[in-house]
SETORZA-380395 format. One record per residue (C-alpha): x, y, z; residue number from 1; chain. Coordinates in steps of 0.5 Angstrom, whole numbers, always signed. Layout:
N
east,north,up,num,cadena
X,Y,Z,NUM,A .
...
This chain:
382
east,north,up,num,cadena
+4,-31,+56,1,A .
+6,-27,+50,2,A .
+8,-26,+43,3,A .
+13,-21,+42,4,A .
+19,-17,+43,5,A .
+21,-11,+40,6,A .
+28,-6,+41,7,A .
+25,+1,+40,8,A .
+28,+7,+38,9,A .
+31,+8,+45,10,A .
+35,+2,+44,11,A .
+31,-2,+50,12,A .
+28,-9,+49,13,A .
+20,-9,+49,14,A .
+16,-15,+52,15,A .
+9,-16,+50,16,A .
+7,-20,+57,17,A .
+0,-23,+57,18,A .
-4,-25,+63,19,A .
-2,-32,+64,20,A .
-10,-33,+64,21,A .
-15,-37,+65,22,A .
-21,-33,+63,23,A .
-22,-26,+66,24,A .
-15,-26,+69,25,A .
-18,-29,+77,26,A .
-11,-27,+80,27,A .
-12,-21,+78,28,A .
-4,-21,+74,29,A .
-5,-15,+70,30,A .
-6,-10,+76,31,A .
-1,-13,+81,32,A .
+5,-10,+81,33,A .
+9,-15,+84,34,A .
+8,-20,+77,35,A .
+11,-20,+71,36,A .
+4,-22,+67,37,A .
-1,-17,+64,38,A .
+5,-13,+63,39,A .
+9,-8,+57,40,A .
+17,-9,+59,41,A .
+23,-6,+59,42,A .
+30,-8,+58,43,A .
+37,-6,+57,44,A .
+41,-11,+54,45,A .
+47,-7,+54,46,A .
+48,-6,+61,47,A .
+49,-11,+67,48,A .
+44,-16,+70,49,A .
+39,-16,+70,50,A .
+38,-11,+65,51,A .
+34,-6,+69,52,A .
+34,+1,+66,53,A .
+35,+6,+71,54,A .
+30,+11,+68,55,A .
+24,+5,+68,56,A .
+18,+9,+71,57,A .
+18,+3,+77,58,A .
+26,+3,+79,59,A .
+26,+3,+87,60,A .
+17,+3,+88,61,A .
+17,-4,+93,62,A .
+8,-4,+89,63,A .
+12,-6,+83,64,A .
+18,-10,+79,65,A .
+22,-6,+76,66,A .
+22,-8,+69,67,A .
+15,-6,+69,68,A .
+14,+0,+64,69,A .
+7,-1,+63,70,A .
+1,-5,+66,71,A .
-6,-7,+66,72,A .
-5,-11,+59,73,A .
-9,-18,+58,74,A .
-4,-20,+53,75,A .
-1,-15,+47,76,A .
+0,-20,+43,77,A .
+3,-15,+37,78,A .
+6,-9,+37,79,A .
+10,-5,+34,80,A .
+14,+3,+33,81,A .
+13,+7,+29,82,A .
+19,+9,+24,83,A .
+19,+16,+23,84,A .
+16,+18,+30,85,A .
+17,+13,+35,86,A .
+10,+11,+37,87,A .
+8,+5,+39,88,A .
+2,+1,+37,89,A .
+0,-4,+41,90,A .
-5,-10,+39,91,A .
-9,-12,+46,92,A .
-13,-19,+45,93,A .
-20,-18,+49,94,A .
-23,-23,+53,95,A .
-30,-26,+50,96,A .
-34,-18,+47,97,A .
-27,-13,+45,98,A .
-21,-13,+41,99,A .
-16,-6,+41,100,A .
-11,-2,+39,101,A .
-6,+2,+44,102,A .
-3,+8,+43,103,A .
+3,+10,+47,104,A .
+6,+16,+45,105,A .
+14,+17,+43,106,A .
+16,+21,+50,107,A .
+10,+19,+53,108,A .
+9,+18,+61,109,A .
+11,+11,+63,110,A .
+8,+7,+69,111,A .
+1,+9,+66,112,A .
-5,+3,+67,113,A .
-9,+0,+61,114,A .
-15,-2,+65,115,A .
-15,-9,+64,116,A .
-18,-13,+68,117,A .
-24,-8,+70,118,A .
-25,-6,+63,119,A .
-24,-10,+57,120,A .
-23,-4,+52,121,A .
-27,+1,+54,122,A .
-32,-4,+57,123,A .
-33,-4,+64,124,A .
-32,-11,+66,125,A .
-35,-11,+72,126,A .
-29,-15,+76,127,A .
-25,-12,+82,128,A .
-17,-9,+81,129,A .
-18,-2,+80,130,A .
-25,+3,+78,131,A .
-26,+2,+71,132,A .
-28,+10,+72,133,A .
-22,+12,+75,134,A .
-20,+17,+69,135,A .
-12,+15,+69,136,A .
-14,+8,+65,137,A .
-12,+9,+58,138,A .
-17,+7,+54,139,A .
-16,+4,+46,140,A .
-16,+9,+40,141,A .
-19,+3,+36,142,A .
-23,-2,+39,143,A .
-28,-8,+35,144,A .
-33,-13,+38,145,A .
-33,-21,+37,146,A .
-39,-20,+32,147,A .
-38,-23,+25,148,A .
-33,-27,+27,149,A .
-28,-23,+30,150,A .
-25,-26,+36,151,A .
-16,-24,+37,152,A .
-13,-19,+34,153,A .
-7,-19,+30,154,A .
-3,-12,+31,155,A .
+0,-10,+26,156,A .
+5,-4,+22,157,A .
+5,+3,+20,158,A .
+7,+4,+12,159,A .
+13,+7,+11,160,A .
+14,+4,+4,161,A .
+16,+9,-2,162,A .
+12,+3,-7,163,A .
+5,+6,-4,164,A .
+6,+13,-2,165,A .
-2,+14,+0,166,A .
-1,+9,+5,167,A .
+5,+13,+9,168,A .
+3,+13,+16,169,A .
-3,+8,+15,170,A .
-3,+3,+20,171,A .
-5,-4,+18,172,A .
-8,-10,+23,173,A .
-12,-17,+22,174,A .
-16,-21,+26,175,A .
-15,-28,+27,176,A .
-21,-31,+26,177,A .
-24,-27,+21,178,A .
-19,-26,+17,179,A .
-21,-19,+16,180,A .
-15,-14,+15,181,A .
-17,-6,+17,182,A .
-12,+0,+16,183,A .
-12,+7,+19,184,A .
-8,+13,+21,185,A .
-9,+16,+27,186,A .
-5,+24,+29,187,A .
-5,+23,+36,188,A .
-12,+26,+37,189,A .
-17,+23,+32,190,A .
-17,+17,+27,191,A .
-18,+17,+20,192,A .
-18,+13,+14,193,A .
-22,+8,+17,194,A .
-22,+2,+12,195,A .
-23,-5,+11,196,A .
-18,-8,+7,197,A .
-20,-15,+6,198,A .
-23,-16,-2,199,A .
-17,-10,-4,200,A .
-12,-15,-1,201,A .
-14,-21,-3,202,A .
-9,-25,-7,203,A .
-10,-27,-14,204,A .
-11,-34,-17,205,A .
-16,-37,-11,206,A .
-11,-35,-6,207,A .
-14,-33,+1,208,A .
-10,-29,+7,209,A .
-12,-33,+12,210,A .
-10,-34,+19,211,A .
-6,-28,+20,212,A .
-2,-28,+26,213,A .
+3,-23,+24,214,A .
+5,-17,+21,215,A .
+13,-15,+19,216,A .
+16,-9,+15,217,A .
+23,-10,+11,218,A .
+28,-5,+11,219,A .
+24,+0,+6,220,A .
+19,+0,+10,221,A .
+14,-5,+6,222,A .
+9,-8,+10,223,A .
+8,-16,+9,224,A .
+2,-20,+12,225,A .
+5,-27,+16,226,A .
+0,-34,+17,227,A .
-1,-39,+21,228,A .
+1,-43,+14,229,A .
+7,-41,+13,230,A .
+6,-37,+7,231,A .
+8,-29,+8,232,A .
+4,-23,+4,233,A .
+7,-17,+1,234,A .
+3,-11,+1,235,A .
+3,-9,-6,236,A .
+1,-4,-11,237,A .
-5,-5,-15,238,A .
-2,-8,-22,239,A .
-4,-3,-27,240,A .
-10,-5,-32,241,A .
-7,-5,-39,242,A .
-10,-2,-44,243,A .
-10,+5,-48,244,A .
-15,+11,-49,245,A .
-13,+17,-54,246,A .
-12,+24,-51,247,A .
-10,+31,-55,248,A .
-13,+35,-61,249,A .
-12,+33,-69,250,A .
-14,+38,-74,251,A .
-18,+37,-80,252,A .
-14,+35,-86,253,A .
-14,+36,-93,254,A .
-19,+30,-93,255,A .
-24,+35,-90,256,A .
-24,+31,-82,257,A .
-18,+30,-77,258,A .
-14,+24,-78,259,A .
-16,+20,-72,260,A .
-11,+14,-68,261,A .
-14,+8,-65,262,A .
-12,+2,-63,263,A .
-12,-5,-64,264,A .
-11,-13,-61,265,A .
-10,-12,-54,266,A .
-3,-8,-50,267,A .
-2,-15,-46,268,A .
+6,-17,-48,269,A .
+4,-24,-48,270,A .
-1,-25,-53,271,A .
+4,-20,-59,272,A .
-2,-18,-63,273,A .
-2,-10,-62,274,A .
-3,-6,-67,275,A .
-4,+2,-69,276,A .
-8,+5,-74,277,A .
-10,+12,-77,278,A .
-17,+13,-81,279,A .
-20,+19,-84,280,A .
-14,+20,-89,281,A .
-14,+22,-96,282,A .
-12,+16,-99,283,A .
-5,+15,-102,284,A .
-3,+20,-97,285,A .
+4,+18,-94,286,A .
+5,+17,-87,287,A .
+10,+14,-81,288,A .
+8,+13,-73,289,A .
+11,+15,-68,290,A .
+12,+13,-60,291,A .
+15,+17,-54,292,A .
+14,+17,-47,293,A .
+12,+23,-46,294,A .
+5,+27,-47,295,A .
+5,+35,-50,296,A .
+0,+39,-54,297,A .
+5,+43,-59,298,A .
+2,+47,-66,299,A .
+7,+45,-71,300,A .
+5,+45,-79,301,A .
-2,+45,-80,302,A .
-4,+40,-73,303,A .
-2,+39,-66,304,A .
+4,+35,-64,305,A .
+2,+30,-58,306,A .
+8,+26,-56,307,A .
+15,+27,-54,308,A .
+21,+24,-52,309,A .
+26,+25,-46,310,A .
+32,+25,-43,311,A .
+31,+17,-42,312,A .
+27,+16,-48,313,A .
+27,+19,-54,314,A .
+22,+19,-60,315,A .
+21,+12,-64,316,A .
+19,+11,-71,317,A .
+17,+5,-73,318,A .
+21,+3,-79,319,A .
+16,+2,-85,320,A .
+12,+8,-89,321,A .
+5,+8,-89,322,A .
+0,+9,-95,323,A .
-7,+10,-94,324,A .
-12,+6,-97,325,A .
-17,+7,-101,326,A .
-22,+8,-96,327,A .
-16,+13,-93,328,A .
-14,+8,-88,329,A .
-7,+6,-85,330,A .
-6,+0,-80,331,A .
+0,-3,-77,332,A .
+3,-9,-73,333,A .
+7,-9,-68,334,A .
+11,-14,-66,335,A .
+15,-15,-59,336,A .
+19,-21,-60,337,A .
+22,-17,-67,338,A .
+24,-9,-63,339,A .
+28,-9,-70,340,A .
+22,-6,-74,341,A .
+23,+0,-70,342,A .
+28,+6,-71,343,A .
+32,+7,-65,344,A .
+32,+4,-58,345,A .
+25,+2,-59,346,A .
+23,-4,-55,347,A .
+16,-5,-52,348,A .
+16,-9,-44,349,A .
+11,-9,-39,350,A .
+10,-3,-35,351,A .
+11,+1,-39,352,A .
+6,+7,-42,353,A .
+7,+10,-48,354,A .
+4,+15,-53,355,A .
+3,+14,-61,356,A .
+2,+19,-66,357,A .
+1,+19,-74,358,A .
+5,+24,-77,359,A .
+3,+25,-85,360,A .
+4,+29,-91,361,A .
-2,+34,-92,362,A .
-3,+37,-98,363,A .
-7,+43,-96,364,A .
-7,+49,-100,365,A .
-4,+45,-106,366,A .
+2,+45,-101,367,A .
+6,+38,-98,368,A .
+7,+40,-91,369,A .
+6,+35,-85,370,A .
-1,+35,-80,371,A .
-2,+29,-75,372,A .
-8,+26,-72,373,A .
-10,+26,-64,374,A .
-6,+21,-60,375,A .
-6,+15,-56,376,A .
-4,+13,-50,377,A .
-2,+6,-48,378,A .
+0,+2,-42,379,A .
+2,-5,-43,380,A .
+2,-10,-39,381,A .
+4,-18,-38,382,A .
């Protein structure tokens, strides 16, 4: 008969009421004003039974009950209010051919008719209760078939987390028998962002959302996904992809070429086999490899300086001297379970994105000034 309760941001108690069945509404629940069944309802729990709000759209009106704020619903199994704006969304379960989505405006006119059961999302039915081209009927803003295997939806929640800030706004819902998750925006006018969210929010490790009967927010606005199997589901940004790519511009060095960085091994913490190396020196030059958070391109000496520290973390050198090889080539380790081989405040952890440079004594010109190669930009991971 039902599937949820609210407080909207009036502080009244919403209740989600379905039709009471059986297949097609045959007592015509939804339209009859003197049933609770078939209806969104109204409390207010602050003030004596039975709870009755005086400004509920039907208080005085003998064709209805006086909780009833809104009717000709078939079973809102999920709902939902907007946080920032105070609209509500509901998930109403079809019959046998559609699914919906209902909008309600914060504000908007109470008492209003969702159709059911002449039309079944914008589906004429057919059955008697009302016309279903009476043009007061309030039609869905989203709607689906049961094609695919689709056959109840799950309402669900708007994102007002600060994790995803793209998805500000976006409404996420599911369907129980398919298991398939959408998400959408909607401006009051036009839907937008359109998507299936299925393989995007397909956990790790073989795992399968299945069975979606709920959608929840914590007190950040974070959105989780809740299954018939007791597990619950957090939307989650995507886990970064670890790995590195060199960026800025080196200038040719005495050897006659820039002085290039690369890197080696993999950024995975766990495995502890990272490394940096320079190429395209000449050997025996002595250099020393430096990393900071931040990126820059500044002249300086007879190159660019590529990297740079901040307020929260300054630049870090790596503790040994390097000398270039006879192939004019320096490499070196670095290792995360030992943070003490770096000069300063140095340690690596996953997450964390880094920018390495090698800095050297260049002998332009007969003169021993510093020159730098191009730079690497590094993310770490688990």
């Amino acid at each position: 008969n039902g599937g949820c309760l609210r407080f909207g941001p009036d502080g009244k108690l919403y209740v989600g009421m379905g039709d009471g069945g059986s297949g097609n509404d045959p007592n015509g629940r939804a339209q009859n004003g003197n049933s609770l069944l078939g209806k969104m309802l109204r409390y207010d729990v602050d003030i004596a039974m039975p709870f009755i709000p005086a400004d509920n759209p039907f208080v005085g009106n003998a064709a209805f009950l006086d909780e009833i704020w809104q009717y000709g619903m078939r079973n809102p199994w999920r709902f939902t209010f907007d946080r920032d704006t105070g609209d509500m969304w509901i998930g109403d379960v079809g019959q046998g051919q559609r699914e919906e989505i209902d909008f309600i405006p914060a504000g908007a006119v109470a008492g209003q008719n969702f159709g059911w059961r002449c039309k079944e999302g914008t589906r004429c039915t057919g059955l008697s209760g009302c016309s279903c081209t009476d043009g007061t009927l309030i039609d869905p803003i989203q709607e689906y078939t049961h094609s695919g295997g689709n056959c109840s939806i799950t309402g669900g929640m708007i994102y007002r987390g600060s994790a995803i800030p793209s998805l500000d706004g976006t409404y996420f819902y599911a369907d129980y028998c398919s298991n398939t998750i959408w998400s959408m925006k909607y401006d009051g006018t036009t839907v937008t962002d359109f998507m299936n969210r299925t393989a995007e929010l397909d956990p790790p490790v073989g795992a399968n959302i299945t069975g979606i009967t709920a959608f929840g927010e914590d007190f950040d606005g974070e959105v989780y996904i809740c299954t018939q199997s007791g597990r619950v589901y957090k939307i989650i940004p995507q886990p970064p992809q670890c790995g590195y790519t060199t960026y800025c511009q080196a200038t040719a060095s005495a050897s006659g070429v820039p002085v290039t960085i690369f890197g080696n091994g993999t950024t995975e913490i766990s495995t502890n086999n990272f490394g940096v190396g320079a190429g395209g020196l000449v050997p025996g030059t002595f250099g020393l490899f430096f990393y900071g958070p931040d990126q820059t391109a500044l002249t300086s000496g007879y190159g660019n300086l590529c990297i740079n520290g901040n307020a929260a973390m300054p630049l870090i050198r790596l503790q040994t001297i390097n000398q270039s090889d006879v192939f004019g080539s320096v490499f070196q380790a670095i290792d995360f379970t030992n943070p003490q081989q770096m000069m300063g405040p140095g340690a690596i952890n996953a997450g964390d994105t880094l920018n390495f440079q090698f800095w050297f004594r260049d002998t332009q010109n007969g003169m021993a000034g510093w020159n730098y190669s191009n730079a690497l930009n590094a993310l770490f991971c688990l």
